[in-house]
N, C-alpha and C positions, 0 to 999 in steps of 0.2 A: 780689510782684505784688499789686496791688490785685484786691478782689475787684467782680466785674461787678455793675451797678446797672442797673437799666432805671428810666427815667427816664420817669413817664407823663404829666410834665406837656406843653403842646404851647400854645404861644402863638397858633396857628390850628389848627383842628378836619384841616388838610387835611396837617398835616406829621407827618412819622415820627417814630416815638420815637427818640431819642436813647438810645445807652450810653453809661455813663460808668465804667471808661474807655474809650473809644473802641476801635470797632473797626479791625482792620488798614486795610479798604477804606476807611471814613473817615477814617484818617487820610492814608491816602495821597492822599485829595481835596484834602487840606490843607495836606503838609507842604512841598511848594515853596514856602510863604508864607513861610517860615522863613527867617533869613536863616544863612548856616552861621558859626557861631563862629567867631572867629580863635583860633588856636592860645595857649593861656598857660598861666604856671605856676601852682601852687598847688593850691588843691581844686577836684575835677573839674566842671565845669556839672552843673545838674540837665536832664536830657532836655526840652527842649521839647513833647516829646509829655506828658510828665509833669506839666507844670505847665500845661498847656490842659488838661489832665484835671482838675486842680483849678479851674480858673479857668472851665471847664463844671458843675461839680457844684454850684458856691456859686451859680453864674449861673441855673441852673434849680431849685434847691432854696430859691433867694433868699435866702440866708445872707449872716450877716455873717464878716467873714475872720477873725476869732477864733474861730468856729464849725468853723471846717475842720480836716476830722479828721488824724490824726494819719499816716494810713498814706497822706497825700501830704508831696510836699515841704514845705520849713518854708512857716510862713505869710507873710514877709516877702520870701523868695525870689518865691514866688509873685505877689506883690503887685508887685514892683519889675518882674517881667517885664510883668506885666497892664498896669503903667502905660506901659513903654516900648513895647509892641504896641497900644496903644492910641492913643496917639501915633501913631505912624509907620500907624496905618489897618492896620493886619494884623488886629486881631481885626473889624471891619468886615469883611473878605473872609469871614475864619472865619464868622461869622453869615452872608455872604448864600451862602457855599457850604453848610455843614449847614443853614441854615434853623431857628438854633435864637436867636433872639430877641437884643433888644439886647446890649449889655455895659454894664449900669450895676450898676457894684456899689458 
């Protein structure tokens, strides 16, 4: 398990701080955006809640994705989800439900 971050940055003076990783309640704000994976073989998905945990830590800490530590998923896993939820407007939702700033990484 990743250990808890508070996260005191806030892109307006009036929004809550952010954890990273996220808590139960926020995530459950979140996670019907999700869309559910279809069944396959091979090696298991990494958790969706997992990888917007990373994809929130680089997003507020302003990092670049080689910077991303090691106790999340890999970094290209990461990155290929970022790209296809960004796409299809999911992480959009995510920002304007948590209220935690753009997705430009």
């Amino acid at each position: 398990m990743h250990r808890r971050l508070r996260i005191s940055h806030r892109i307006h003076a009036r929004l809550p701080m952010l954890e990273i990783p996220l808590s139960d309640a926020d995530w459950a704000r979140v996670e019907s955006l999700f869309p559910v994976p279809a069944p396959s073989r091979g090696r298991p998905r990494r958790s969706d809640r997992d990888i917007l945990n990373a994809i929130l830590w680089l997003q507020l800490r302003k990092e670049k994705w080689h910077r991303l530590p090691a106790t999340f998923p890999p970094q290209q896993t990461c990155y290929l989800r970022y790209i296809g939820w960004k796409r299809t407007g999911i992480l959009k939702q995510v920002n304007e439900i948590l209220m935690v700033g753009e997705f430009e990484l």
